[in-house]
C-alpha positions as CSV (number, residue, x, y, z in Angstrom):
1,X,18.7,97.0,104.3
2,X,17.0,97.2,107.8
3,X,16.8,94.1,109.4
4,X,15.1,93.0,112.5
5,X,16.6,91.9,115.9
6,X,17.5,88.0,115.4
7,X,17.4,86.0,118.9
8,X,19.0,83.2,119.8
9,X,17.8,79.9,119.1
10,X,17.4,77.4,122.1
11,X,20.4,76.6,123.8
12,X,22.2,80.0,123.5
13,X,23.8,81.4,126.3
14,X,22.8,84.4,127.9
15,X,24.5,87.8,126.2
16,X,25.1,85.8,123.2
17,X,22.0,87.2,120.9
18,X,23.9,89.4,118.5
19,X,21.8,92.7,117.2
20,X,21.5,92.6,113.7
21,X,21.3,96.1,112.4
22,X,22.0,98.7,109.5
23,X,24.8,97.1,107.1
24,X,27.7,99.4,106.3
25,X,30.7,100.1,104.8
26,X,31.7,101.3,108.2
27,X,31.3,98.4,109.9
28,X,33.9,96.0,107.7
29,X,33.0,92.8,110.5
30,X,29.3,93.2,110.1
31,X,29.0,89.5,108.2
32,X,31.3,87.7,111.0
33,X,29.8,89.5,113.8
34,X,26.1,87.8,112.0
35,X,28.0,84.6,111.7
36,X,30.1,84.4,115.1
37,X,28.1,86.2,117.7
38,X,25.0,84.6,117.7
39,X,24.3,81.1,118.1
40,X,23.9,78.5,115.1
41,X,21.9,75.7,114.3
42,X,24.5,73.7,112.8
43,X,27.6,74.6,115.1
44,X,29.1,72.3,117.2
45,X,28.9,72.0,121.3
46,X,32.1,73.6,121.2
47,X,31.1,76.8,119.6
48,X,31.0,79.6,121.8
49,X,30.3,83.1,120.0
50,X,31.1,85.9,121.3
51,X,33.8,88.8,120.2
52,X,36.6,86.1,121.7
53,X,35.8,83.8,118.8
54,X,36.2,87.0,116.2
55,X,39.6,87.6,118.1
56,X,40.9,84.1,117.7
57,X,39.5,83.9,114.0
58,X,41.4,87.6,113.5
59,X,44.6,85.9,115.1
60,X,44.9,82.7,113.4
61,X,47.5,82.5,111.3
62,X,47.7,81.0,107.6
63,X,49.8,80.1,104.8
64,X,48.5,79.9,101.3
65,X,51.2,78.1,99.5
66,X,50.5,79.2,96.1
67,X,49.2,82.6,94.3
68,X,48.3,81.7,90.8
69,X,45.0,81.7,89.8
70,X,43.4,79.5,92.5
71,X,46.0,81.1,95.2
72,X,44.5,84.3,94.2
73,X,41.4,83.7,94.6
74,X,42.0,82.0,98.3
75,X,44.0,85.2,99.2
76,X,40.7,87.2,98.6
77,X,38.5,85.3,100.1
78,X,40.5,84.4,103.5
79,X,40.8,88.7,103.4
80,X,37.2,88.8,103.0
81,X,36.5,86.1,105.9
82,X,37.8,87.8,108.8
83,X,41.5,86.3,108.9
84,X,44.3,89.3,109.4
85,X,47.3,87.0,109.6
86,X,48.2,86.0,106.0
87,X,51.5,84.7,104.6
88,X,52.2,83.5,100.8
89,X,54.8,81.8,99.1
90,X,55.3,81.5,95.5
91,X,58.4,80.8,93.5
92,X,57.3,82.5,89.9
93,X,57.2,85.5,88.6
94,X,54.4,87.2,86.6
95,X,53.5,86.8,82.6
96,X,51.5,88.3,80.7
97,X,49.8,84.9,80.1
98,X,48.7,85.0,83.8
99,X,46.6,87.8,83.9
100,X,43.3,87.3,82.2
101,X,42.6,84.6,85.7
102,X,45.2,85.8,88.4
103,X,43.1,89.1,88.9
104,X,46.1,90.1,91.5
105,X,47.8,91.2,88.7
106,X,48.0,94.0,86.4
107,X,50.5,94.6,82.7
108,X,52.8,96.7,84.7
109,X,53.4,93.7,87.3
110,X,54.7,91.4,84.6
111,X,58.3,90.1,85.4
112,X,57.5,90.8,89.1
113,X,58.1,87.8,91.7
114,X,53.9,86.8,91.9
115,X,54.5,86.2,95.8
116,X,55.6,90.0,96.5
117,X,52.9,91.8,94.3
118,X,50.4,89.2,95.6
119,X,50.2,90.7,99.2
120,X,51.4,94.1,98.1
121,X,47.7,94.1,96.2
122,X,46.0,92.9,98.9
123,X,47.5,95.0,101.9
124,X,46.6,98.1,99.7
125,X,43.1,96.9,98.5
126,X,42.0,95.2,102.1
127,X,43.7,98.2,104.3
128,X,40.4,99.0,105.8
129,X,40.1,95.5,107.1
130,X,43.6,95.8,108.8
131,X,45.0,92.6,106.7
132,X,48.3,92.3,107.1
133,X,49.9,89.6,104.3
134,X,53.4,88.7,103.8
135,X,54.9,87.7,100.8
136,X,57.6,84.7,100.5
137,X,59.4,84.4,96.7
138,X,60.9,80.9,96.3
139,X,60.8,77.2,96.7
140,X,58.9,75.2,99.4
141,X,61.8,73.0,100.0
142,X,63.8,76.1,101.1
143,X,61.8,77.0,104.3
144,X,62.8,75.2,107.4
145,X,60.8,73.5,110.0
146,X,60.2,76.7,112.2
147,X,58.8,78.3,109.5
148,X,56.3,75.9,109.0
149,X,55.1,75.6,112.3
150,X,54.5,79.2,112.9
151,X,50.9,78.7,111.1
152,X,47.4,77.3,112.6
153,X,46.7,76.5,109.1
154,X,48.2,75.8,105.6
155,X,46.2,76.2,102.3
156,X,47.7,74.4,99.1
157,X,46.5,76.0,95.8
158,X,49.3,74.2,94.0
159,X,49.8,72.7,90.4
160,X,52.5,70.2,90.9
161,X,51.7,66.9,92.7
162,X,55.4,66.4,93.2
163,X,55.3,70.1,95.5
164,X,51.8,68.3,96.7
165,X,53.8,65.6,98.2
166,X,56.3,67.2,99.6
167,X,54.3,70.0,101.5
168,X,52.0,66.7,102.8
169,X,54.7,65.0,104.1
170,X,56.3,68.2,105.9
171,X,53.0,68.3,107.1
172,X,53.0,65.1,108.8
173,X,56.5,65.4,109.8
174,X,55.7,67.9,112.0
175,X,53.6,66.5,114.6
176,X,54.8,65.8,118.0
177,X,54.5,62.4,120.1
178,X,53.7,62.9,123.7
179,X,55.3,59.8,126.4
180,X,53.6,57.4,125.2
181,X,54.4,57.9,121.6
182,X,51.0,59.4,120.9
183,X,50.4,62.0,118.2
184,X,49.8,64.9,119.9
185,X,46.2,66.8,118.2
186,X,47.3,70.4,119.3
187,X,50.9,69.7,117.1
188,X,49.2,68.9,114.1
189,X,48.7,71.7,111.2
190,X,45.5,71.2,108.9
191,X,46.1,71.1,105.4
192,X,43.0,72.5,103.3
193,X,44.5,71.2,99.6
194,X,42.9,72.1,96.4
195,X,43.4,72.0,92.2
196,X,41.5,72.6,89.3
197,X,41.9,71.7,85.5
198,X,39.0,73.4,83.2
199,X,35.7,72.7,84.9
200,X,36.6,70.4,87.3
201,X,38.0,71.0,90.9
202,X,38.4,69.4,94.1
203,X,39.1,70.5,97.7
204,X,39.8,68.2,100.7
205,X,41.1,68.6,104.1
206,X,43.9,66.8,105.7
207,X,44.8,66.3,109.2
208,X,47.7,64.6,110.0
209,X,47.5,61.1,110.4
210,X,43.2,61.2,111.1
211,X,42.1,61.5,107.8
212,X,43.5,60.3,104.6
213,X,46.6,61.9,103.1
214,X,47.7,63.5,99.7
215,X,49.9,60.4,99.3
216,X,47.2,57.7,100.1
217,X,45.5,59.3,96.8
218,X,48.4,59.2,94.8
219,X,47.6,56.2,92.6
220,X,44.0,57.9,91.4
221,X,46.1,60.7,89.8
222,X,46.2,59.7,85.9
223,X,49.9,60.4,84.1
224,X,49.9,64.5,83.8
225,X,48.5,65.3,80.0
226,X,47.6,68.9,81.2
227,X,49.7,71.8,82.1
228,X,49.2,75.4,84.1
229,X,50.6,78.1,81.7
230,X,52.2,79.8,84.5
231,X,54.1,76.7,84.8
232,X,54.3,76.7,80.9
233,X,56.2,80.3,80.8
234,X,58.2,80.7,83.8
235,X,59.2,77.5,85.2
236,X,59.6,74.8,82.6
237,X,60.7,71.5,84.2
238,X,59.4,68.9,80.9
239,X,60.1,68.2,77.7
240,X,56.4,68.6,77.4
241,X,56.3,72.2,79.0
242,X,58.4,73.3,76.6
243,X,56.3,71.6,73.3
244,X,53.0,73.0,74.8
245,X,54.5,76.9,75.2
246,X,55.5,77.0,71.9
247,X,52.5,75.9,70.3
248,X,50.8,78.4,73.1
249,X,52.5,81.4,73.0
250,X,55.3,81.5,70.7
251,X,53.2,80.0,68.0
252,X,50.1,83.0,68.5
253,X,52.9,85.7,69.1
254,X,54.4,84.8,65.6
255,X,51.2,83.9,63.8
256,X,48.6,85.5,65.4
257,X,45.9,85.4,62.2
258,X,46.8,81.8,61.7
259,X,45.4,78.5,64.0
260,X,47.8,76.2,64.5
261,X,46.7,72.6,63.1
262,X,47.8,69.4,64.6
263,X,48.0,68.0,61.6
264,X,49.4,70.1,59.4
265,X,53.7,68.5,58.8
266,X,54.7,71.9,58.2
267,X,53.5,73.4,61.5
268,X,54.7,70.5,63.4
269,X,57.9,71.1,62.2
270,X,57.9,74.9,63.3
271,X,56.6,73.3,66.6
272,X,59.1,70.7,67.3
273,X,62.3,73.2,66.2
274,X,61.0,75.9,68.3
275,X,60.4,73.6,71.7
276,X,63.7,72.2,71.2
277,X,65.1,75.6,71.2
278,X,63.5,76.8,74.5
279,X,64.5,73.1,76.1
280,X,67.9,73.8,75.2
281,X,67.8,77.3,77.0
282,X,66.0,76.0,80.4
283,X,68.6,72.7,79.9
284,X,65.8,70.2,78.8
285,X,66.1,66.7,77.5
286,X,63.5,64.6,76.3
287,X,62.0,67.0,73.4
288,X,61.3,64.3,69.8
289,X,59.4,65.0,67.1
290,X,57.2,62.0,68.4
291,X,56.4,63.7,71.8
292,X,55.5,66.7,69.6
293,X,52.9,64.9,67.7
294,X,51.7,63.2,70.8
295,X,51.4,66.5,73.1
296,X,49.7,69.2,70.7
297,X,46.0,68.2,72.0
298,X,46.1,67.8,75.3
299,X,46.1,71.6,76.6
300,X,43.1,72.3,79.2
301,X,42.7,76.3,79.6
302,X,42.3,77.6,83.3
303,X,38.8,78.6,84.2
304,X,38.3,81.3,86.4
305,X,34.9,80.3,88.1
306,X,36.1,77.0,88.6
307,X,39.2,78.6,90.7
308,X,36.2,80.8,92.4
309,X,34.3,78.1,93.6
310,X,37.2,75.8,94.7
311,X,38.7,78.7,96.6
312,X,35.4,79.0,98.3
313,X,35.3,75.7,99.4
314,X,38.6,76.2,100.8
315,X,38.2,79.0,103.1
316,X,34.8,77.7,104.3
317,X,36.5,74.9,105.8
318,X,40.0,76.9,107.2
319,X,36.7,79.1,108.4
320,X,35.2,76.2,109.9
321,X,38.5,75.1,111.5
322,X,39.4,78.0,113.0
323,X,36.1,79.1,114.9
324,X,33.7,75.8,115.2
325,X,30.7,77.8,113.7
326,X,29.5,75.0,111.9
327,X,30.4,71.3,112.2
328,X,33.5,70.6,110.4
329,X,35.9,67.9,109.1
330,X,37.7,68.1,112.3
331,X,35.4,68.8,115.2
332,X,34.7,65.5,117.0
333,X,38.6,64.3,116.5
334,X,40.4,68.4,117.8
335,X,37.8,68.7,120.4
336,X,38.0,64.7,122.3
337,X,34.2,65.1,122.7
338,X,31.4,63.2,121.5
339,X,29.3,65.4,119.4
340,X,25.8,63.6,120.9
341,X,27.1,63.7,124.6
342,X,25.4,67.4,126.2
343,X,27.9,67.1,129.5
344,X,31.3,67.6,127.2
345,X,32.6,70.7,128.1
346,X,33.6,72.7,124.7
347,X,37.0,73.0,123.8
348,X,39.4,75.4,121.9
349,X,39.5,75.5,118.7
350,X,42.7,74.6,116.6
351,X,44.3,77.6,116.2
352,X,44.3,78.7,119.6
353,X,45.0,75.1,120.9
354,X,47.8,74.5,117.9
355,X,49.3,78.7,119.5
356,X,48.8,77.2,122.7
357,X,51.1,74.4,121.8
358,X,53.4,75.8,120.0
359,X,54.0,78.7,122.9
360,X,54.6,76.2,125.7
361,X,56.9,73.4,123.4
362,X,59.9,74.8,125.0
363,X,58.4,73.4,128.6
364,X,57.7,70.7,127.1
365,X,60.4,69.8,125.4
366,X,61.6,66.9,127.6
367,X,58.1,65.4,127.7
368,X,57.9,64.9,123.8
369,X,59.7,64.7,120.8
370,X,59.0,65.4,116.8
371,X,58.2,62.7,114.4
372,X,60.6,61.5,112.4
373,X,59.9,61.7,108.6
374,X,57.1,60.3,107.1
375,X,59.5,58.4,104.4
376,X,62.6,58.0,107.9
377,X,61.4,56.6,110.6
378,X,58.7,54.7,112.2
379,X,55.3,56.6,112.3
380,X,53.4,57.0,115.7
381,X,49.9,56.3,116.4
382,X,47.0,58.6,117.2
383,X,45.9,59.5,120.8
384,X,42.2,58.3,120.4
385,X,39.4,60.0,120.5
386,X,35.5,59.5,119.7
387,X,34.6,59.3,116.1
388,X,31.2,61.1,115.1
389,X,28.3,58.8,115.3
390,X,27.1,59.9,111.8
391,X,28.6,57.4,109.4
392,X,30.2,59.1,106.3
393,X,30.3,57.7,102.3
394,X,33.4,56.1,101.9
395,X,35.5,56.4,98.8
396,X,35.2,52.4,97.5
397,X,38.1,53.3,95.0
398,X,40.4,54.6,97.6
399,X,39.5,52.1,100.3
400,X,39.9,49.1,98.3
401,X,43.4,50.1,96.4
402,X,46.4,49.0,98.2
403,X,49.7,49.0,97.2
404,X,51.4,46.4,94.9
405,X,54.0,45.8,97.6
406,X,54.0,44.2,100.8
407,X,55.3,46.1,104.3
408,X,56.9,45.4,107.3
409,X,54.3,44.3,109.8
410,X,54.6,45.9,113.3
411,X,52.8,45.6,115.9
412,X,49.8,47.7,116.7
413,X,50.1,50.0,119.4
414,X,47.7,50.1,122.2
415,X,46.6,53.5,121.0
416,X,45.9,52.1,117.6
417,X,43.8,49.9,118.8
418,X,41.9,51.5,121.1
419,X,40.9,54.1,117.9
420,X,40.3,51.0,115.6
421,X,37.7,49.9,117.8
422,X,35.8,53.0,118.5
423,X,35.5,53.7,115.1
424,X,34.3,50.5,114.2
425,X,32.1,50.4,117.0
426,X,30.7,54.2,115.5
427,X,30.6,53.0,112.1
428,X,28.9,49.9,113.1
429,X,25.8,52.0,115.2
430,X,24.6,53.9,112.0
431,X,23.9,54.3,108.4
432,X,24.8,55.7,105.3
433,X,23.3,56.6,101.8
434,X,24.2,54.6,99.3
435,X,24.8,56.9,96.1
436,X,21.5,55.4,94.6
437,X,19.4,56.8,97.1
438,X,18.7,53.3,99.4
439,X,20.3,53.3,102.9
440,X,22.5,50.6,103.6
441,X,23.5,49.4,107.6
442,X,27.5,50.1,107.9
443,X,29.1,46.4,109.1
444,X,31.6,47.1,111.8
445,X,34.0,44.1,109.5
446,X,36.3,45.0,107.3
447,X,39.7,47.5,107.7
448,X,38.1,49.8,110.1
449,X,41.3,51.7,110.6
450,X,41.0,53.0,107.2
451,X,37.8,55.4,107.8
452,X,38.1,58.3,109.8
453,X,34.6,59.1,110.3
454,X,35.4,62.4,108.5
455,X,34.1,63.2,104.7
456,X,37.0,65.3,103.7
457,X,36.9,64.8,100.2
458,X,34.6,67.1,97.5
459,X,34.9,67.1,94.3
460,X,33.1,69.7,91.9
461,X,32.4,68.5,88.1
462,X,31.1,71.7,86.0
463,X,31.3,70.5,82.5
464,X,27.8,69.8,81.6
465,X,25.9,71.6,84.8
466,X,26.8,71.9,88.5
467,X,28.0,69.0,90.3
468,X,29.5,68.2,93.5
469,X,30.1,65.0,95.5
470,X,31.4,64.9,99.2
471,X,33.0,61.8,100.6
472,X,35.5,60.2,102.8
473,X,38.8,59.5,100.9
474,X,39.9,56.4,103.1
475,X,43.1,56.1,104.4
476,X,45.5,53.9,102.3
477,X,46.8,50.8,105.1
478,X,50.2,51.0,103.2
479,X,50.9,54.6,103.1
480,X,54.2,55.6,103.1
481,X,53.8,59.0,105.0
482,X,50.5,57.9,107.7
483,X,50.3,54.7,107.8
484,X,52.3,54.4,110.3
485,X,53.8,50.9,108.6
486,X,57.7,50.2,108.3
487,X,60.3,49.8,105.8
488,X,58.4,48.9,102.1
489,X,59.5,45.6,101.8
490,X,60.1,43.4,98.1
491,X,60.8,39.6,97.3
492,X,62.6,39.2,94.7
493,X,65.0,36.9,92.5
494,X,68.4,37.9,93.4
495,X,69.8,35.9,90.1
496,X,67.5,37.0,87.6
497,X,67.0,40.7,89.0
498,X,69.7,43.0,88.2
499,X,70.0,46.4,90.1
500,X,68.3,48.3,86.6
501,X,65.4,46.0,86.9
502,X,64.7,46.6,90.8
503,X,65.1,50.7,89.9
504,X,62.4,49.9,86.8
505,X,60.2,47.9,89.5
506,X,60.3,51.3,91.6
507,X,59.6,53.6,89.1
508,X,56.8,51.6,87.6
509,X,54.7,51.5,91.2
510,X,52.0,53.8,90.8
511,X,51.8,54.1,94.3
512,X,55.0,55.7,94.4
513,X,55.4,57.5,90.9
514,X,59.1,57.6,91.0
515,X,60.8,59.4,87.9
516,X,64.5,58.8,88.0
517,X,65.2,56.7,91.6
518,X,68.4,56.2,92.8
519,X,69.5,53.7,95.9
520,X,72.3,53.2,98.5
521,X,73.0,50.6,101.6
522,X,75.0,51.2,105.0
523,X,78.2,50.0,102.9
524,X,78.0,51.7,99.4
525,X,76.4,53.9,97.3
526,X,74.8,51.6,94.6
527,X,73.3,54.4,91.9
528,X,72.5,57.9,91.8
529,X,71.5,59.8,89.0
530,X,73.4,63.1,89.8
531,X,75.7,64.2,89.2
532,X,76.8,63.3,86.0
533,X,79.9,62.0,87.0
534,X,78.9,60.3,89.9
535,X,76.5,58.6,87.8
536,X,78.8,57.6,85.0
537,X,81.0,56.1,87.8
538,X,77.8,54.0,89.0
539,X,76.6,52.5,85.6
540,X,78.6,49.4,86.6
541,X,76.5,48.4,89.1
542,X,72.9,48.4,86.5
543,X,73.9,46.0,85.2
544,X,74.9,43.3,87.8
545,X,72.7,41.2,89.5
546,X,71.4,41.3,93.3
547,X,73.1,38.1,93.7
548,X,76.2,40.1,92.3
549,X,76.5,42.6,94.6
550,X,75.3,41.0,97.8
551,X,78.3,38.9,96.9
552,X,81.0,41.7,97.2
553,X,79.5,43.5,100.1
554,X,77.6,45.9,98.3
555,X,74.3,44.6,99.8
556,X,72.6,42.6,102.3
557,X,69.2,40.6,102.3
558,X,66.7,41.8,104.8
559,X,69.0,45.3,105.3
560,X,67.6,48.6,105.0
561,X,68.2,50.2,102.0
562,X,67.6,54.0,101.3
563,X,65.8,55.0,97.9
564,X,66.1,58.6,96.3
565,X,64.1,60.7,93.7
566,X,62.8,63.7,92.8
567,X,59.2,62.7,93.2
568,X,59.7,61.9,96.9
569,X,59.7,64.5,99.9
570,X,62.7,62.5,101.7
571,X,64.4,58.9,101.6
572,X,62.3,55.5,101.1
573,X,63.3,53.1,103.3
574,X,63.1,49.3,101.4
575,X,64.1,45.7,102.1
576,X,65.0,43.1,99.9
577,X,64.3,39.6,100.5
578,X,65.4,37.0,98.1
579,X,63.5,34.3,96.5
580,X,64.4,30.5,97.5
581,X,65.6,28.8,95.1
582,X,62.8,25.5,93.9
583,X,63.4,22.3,95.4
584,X,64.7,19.9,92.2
């Protein structure tokens, strides 16, 4: 299709008017040189097109952590977006349940580690658009720091929250502090994080400590009823995994003319016998004819056009990030200008400011140091920098939850309080839409240091049309990973509490979601729950009091104590203060 010469709109630099021509299969970069090379409406001050910008889109370099049926369908799109520099890491391996979504994948591939055929299918089907993807088999928690920080940005397509935590507290962990103890911008990785169950989906983008965090979120996410069936087949981890496979696959593979009915005794039976079986082989505990009963209609199937569209909204954002070619989540905050001021200069854009960083740490490594872990450590403010004037719709839900537990108050730093007030002051000159239509003035009172300014939140609801919402997700004021807050702290009856009940209290926060906590001081190691003999050893101590053991040493009030669990990316700092006892 011919199309006619496009010129620049007002305000575009001289050389910049990009001749639109004659599409091709030749010319693989005819839709970014439209996009890039020509000024846009929408892009912010900082946008300068130009074959540079292509360059530094073509060099920017991202990990998908991921490639099941939403990974797959953000390794396509990324390939079909201009980016070149690809990594993705996966720790299953293909079945034949997969392939009907993960489109990566072909019969002959089953068995095959999903990482390795991933970008083996997409370096042979994207060759004429020199991608170059590199495939990673095996755990998050087995890559190291370096590896981590070799990417501009990180894209989650992952169906674990516990793997959800941990990859957004690595995250955070690895911004840098300057002098001052200021979080240095160009250290921080964006993390574009999606999901999907059925027909709904929802994409969000996180920048270390300025927007909200997958942790400050954690408490909206209902108790798991649903599973992925890649999750189902290969890696079991639940008594429940192993209930909904058999009735899945095992169940179609031996009676594949015959539904399975949930309330049917007989077929229950066949159920519960065969899950117990496959939860003996993975070494599963947990699986009970009543769990059986109480699983066998809660299964939500994939969709793939829900995957589609979330994917889509993932790399228009990591495009957005990496270029400036339209305003994004994270303009105003990277670039340190004011979108409304004409005499900022424009800046870099992430990726080459976060290779930039990254290339001159080494001379810098006496002039700043790494955070220490969101869950060890005290957390460091943000440098300020101008929020965007234009108000965004808060998330009422998320801004007004707080944890059940108190904190350790410190002190705000002057940083913090120089970005409190600018925000408030930003939030204070404009106005929002209510949800209802009616405009409402923003008040400047309340927790300002909860909003970013940034709506990084959508969510997309497909079931009975086309939906989608777009909102800040406020920042929780007790996170554990950005808050920048200290030990968790908990007042409690040292008589009346025993050690079991404080582990229950734990596990029971829902703004922690512990599943099987365990706890030591600077003296002893009060209760771990592996390994087995280690555990068997601690028992003991369950059952005593707090009073008990801060008698014989075991524990101090006020001390730090360390808390351990599966759920959490690294050690929970706590403090226990005890209750005074009533005036008689």
């Amino acid at each position: 299709m011919k199309m006619s010469e496009t010129k620049g709109t007002q305000g575009c630099h001289p050389g910049s008017v990009y001749r639109v021509g004659v599409q091709s299969d030749a010319d693989p970069d005819y839709h970014m040189n439209c996009l890039l090379r020509r000024q846009q409406a929408f892009a912010p001050p900082q946008f300068e097109p130009g074959a540079e910008t292509i360059e530094r889109l073509r060099d920017t370099h991202v990990l998908v952590v991921g490639a099941g049926g939403l990974g797959c369908e953000v390794l396509k799109c990324l390939c079909l977006s201009g980016f070149r520099r690809l990594d993705v890491i996966d720790m299953d391996t293909i079945h034949v349940t997969n392939l009907h979504r993960q489109f990566l994948f072909r019969e002959k591939h089953v068995g095959r580690p999903k990482a390795q055929v991933a970008a083996e299918a997409l370096n042979a089907q994207y060759a004429h658009l020199r991608v170059h993807v590199t495939g990673h088999v095996g755990r998050l928690e087995e890559k190291d720091e370096a590896f981590y920080r070799q990417f501009q940005i990180i894209v989650a397509g992952l169906d674990s929250v516990e793997a959800r935590r941990w990859l957004n507290a690595t995250v955070h962990s690895l911004a840098e502090t300057d002098q001052n103890g200021d979080v240095e911008l160009q250290s921080c990785i964006p993390l574009l994080d999606g999901g999907s169950e059925g027909l709904k989906g929802q994409a969000r983008c996180i920048f270390p400590f300025v927007t909200s965090c997958f942790e400050c979120s954690l408490q909206s996410f209902p108790p798991q009823t649903s599973y992925p069936l890649c999750t189902l087949a290969e890696t079991p981890r639940l008594p429940e995994h192993c209930i909904e496979y058999a009735m899945i696959v095992l169940w179609t593979q031996q009676f594949p003319d015959r539904e399975f009915d949930g309330d049917n005794p007989e077929h229950l039976q066949w159920l519960y016998e065969r899950a117990k079986q496959r939860a003996e082989t993975f070494g599963i505990q947990g699986v009970t004819y009543r769990l059986t009963l109480g699983v066998t209609k809660r299964i939500i199937p994939a969709v793939a056009s829900t995957n589609a569209i979330i994917a889509a909204m993932l790399v228009e954002e990591a495009l957005k990030i990496a270029t400036f070619c339209v305003c994004s989540s994270h303009d105003a905050r990277i670039a340190g200008i004011d979108t409304h001021s004409s005499s900022a200069p424009p800046s870099s854009s992430p990726s080459s400011s976060s290779s930039s960083a990254h290339a001159s740490t080494s001379g810098r490594s006496s002039e700043r140091k790494k955070l220490d872990s969101p869950f060890h450590g005290d957390r460091r403010h943000v440098t300020p920098l101008p929020s965007p004037s234009a108000s965004s719709v808060s998330c009422d839900d998320a801004s007004s939850a707080s944890l059940s537990h108190d904190r350790d108050e410190e002190p705000p730093q002057e940083g913090q309080k120089r970005l409190r007030g600018r925000g408030a002051a930003a939030n204070a000159e404009g106005t929002e839409e209510a949800p209802g239509g009616t405009r409402r003035e923003e008040s400047s009172e309340g927790p300002p240091s909860e909003l970013s300014g940034v709506q990084n939140y959508i969510m997309y609801m497909g079931e009975t049309g086309v939906y989608t919402h777009t909102f800040e997700y406020a920042k929780n004021p007790d996170c554990v990973v950005c808050s920048g807050r200290g030990a968790m702290k908990k007042v409690v009856d040292p008589d009346e509490t025993s050690l079991q009940d404080l582990l229950e209290l734990l596990s029971q926060d829902p703004a922690l979601n512990l599943k099987g906590p365990g706890i030591s001081s600077a003296t002893a190691v009060l209760f771990l729950q592996k390994p087995p003999q280690l555990r068997q050893q601690l028992e003991t101590n369950l059952r005593k009091s707090l009073r008990e053991l801060a008698d014989s040493g075991m524990l101090k009030e006020g001390e730090e104590l360390l808390v351990t669990d599966v759920a959490l990316p690294s050690t929970l700092r706590l403090r226990l203060f005890f209750e005074k006892p009533a005036s008689v």
